[in-house]
Z-matrix of the N, CA and C atoms (Angstrom, degrees):
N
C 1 1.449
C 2 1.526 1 109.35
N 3 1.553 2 110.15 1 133.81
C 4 1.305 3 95.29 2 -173.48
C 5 1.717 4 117.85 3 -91.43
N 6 1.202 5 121.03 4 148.75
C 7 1.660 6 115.57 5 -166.95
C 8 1.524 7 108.77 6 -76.01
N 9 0.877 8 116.23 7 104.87
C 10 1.793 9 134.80 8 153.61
C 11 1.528 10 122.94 9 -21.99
N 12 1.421 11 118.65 10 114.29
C 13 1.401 12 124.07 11 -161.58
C 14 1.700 13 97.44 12 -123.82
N 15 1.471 14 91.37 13 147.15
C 16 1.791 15 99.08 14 152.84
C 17 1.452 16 118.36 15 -93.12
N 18 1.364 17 136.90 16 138.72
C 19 1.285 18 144.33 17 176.86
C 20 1.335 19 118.37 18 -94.22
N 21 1.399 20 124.48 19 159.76
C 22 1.314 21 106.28 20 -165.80
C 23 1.846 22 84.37 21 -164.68
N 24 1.180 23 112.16 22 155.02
C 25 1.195 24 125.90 23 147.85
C 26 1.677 25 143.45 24 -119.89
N 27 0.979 26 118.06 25 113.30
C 28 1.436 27 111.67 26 -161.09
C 29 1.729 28 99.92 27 -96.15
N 30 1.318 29 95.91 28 135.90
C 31 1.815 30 107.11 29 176.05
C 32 1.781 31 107.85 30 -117.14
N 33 1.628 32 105.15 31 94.78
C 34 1.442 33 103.26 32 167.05
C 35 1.486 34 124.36 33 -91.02
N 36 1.156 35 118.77 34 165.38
C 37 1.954 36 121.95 35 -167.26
C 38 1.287 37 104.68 36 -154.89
N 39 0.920 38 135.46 37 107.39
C 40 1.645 39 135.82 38 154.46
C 41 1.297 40 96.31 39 -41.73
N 42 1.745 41 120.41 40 138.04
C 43 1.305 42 131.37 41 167.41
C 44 1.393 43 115.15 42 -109.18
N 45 1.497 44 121.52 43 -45.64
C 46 1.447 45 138.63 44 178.88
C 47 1.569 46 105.82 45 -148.34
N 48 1.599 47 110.57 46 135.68
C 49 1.496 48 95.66 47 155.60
C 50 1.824 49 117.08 48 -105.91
N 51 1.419 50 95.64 49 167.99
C 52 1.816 51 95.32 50 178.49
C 53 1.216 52 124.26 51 -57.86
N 54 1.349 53 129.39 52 0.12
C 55 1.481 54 135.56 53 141.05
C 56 1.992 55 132.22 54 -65.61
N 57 1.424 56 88.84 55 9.21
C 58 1.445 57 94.83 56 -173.26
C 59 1.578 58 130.57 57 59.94
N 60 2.113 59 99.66 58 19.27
C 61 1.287 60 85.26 59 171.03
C 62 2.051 61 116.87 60 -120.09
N 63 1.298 62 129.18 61 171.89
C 64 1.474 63 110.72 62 -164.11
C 65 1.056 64 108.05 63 -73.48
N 66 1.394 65 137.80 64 131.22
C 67 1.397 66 158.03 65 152.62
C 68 1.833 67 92.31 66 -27.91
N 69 1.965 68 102.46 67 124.92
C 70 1.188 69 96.16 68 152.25
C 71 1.697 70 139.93 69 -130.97
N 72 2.053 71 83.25 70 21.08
C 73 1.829 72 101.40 71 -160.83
C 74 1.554 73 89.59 72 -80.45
N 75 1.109 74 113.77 73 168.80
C 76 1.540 75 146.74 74 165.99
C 77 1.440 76 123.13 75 -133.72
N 78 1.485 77 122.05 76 132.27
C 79 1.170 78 130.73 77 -175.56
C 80 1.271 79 110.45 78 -107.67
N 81 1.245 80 159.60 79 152.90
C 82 1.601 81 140.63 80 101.02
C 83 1.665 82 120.97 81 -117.23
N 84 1.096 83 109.63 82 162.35
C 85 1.128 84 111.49 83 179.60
C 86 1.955 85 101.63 84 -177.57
N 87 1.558 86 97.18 85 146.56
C 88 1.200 87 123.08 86 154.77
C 89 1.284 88 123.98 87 -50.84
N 90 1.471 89 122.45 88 163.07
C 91 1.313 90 123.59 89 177.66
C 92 1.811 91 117.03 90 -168.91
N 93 0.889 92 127.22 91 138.27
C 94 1.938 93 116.85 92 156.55
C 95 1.285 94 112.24 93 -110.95
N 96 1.255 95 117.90 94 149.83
C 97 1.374 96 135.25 95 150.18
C 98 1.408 97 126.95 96 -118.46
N 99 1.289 98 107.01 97 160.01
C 100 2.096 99 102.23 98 -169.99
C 101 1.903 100 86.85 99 -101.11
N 102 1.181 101 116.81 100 2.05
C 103 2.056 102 115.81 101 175.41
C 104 1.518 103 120.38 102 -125.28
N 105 1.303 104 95.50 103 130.77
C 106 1.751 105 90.08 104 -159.51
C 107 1.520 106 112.41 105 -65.99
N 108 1.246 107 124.54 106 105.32
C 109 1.590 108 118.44 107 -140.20
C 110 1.773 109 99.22 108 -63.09
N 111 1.429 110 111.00 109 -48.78
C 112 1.312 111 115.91 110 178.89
C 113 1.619 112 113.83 111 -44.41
N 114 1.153 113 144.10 112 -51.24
C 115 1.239 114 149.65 113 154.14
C 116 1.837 115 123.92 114 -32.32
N 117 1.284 116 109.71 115 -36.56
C 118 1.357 117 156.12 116 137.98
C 119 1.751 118 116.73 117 -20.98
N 120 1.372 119 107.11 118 -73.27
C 121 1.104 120 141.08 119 171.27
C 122 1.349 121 99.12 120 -36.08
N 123 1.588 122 93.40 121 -76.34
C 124 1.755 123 106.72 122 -147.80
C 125 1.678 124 90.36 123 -80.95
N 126 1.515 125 131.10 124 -17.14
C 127 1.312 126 93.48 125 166.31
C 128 1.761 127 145.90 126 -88.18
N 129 1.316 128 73.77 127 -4.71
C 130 1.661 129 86.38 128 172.20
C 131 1.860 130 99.69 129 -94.73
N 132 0.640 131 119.57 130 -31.22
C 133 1.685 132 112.48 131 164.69
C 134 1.566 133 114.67 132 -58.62
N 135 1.515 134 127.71 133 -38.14
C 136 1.344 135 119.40 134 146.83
C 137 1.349 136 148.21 135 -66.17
N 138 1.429 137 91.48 136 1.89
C 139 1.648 138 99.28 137 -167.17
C 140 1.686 139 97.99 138 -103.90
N 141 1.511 140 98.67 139 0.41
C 142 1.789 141 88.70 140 179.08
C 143 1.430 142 117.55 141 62.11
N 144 1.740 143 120.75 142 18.76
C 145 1.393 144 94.38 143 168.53
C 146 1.661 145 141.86 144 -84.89
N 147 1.214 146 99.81 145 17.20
C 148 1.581 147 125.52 146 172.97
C 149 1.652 148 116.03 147 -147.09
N 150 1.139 149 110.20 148 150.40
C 151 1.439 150 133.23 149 -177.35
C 152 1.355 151 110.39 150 -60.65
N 153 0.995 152 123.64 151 -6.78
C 154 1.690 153 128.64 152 173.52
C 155 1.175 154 133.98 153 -158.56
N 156 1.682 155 145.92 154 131.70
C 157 1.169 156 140.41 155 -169.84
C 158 2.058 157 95.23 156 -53.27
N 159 0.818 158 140.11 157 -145.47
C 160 1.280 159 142.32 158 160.80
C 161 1.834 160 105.59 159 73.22
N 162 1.715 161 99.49 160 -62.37
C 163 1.378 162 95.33 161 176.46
C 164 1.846 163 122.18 162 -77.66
N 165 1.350 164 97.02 163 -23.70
C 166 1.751 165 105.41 164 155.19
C 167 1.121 166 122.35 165 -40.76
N 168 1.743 167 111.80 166 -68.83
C 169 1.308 168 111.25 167 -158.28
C 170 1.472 169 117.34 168 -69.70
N 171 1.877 170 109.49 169 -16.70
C 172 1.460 171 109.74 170 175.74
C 173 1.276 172 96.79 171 -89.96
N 174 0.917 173 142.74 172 -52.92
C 175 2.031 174 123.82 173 -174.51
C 176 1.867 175 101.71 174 -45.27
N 177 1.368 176 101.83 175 -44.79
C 178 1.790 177 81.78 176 -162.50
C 179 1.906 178 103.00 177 -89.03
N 180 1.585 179 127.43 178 -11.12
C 181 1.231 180 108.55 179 155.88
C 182 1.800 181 116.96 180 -64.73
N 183 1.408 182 106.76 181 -51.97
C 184 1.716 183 102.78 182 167.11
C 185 1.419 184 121.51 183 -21.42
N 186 1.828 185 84.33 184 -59.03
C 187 1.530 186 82.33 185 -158.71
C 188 1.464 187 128.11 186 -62.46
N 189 1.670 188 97.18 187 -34.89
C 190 1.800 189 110.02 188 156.50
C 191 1.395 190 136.72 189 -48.18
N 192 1.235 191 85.98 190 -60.18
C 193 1.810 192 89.61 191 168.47
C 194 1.898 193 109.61 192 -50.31
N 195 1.499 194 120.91 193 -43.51
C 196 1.409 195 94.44 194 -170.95
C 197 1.262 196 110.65 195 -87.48
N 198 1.487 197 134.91 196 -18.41
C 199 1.268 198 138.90 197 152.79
C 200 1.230 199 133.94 198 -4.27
N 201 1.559 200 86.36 199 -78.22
C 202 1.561 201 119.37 200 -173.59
C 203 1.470 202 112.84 201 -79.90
N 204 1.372 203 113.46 202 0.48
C 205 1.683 204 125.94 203 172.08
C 206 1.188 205 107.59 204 -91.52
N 207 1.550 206 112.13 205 -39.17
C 208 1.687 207 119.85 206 -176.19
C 209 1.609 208 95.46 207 -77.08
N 210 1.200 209 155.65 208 -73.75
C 211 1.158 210 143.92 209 138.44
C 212 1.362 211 118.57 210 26.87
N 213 1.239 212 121.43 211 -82.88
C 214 1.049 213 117.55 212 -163.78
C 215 1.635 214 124.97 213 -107.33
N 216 1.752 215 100.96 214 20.76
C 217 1.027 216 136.07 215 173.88
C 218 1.987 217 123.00 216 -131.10
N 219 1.605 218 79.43 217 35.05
C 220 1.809 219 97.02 218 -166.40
C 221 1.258 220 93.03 219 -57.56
N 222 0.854 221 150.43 220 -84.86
C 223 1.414 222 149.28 221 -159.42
C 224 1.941 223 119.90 222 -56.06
N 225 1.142 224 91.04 223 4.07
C 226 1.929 225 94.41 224 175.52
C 227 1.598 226 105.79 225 -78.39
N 228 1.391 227 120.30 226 139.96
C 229 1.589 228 123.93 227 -161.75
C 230 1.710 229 90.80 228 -76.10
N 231 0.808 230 110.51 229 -20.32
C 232 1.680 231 136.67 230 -162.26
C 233 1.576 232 96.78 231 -46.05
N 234 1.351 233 115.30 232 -49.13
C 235 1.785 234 123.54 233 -149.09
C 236 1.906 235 104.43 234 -116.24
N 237 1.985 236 104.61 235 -8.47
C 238 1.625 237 114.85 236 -176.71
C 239 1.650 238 107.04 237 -43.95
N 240 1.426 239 105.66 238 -54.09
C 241 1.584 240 89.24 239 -175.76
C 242 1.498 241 127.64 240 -89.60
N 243 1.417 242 105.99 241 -2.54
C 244 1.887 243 124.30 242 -171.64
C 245 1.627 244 81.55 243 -82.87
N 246 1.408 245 140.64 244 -58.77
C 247 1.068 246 146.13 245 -140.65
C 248 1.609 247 113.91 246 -55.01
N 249 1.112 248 106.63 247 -38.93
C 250 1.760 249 104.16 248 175.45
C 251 1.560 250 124.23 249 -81.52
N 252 1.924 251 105.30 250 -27.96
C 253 1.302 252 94.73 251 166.32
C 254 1.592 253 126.72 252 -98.01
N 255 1.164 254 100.66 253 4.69
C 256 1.795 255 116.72 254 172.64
C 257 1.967 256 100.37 255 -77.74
N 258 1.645 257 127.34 256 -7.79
C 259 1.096 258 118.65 257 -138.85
C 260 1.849 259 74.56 258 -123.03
N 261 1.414 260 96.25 259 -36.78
C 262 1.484 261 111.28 260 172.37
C 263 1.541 262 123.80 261 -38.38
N 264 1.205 263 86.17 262 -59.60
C 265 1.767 264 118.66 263 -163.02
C 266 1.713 265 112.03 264 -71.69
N 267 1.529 266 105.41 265 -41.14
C 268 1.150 267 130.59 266 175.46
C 269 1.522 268 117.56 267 -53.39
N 270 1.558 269 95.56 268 -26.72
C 271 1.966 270 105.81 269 -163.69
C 272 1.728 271 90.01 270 -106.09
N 273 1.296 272 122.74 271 -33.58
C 274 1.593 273 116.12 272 160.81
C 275 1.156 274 109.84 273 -42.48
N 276 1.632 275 116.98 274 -62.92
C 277 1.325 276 117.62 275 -157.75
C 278 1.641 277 125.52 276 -74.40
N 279 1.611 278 94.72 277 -31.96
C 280 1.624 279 100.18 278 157.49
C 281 1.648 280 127.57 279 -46.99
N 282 1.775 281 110.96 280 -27.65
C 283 1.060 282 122.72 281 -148.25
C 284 1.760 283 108.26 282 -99.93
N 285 1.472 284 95.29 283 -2.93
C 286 1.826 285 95.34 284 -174.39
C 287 1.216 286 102.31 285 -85.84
């Protein structure tokens, strides 16, 4: 049976760079996750672990996106030694 994903599309835009001039790259791209990221969102936005919605929503999209790469890239030599304390961190963070 094949495992069931949520899809998502992310739309990035350069706005300004730190040279003071206007951002003019554009990103998009597709994506799945096996966690409904929006659900995601709002719980680390309730849990108060940062001083502002804004810095939430980028730690817990981050944190998905590299997750769900290590996941589904279990076998890349790339993630062998990140893998136990990313597995670590994960059971902290469940735990606040």
């Amino acid at each position: 049976m094949e495992k069931r994903n949520n899809h998502y599309q992310l739309d990035l835009r350069e706005v300004s760079l730190k040279d003071g001039t206007e951002g003019s790259k554009k990103l998009s791209f597709t994506f799945s996750n096996h966690d409904d990221l929006f659900e995601i969102f709002e719980r680390v936005k309730t849990k108060n672990i940062f001083d502002d919605e804004q810095t939430a929503h980028e730690f817990a999209l981050g944190l998905k996106l590299f997750t769900e790469v290590m996941i589904t890239q279990k076998g890349h030599p790339l993630f062998e030694e990140l893998r136990p304390s990313i597995g670590q961190f994960m059971k902290k963070l469940k735990s606040i």
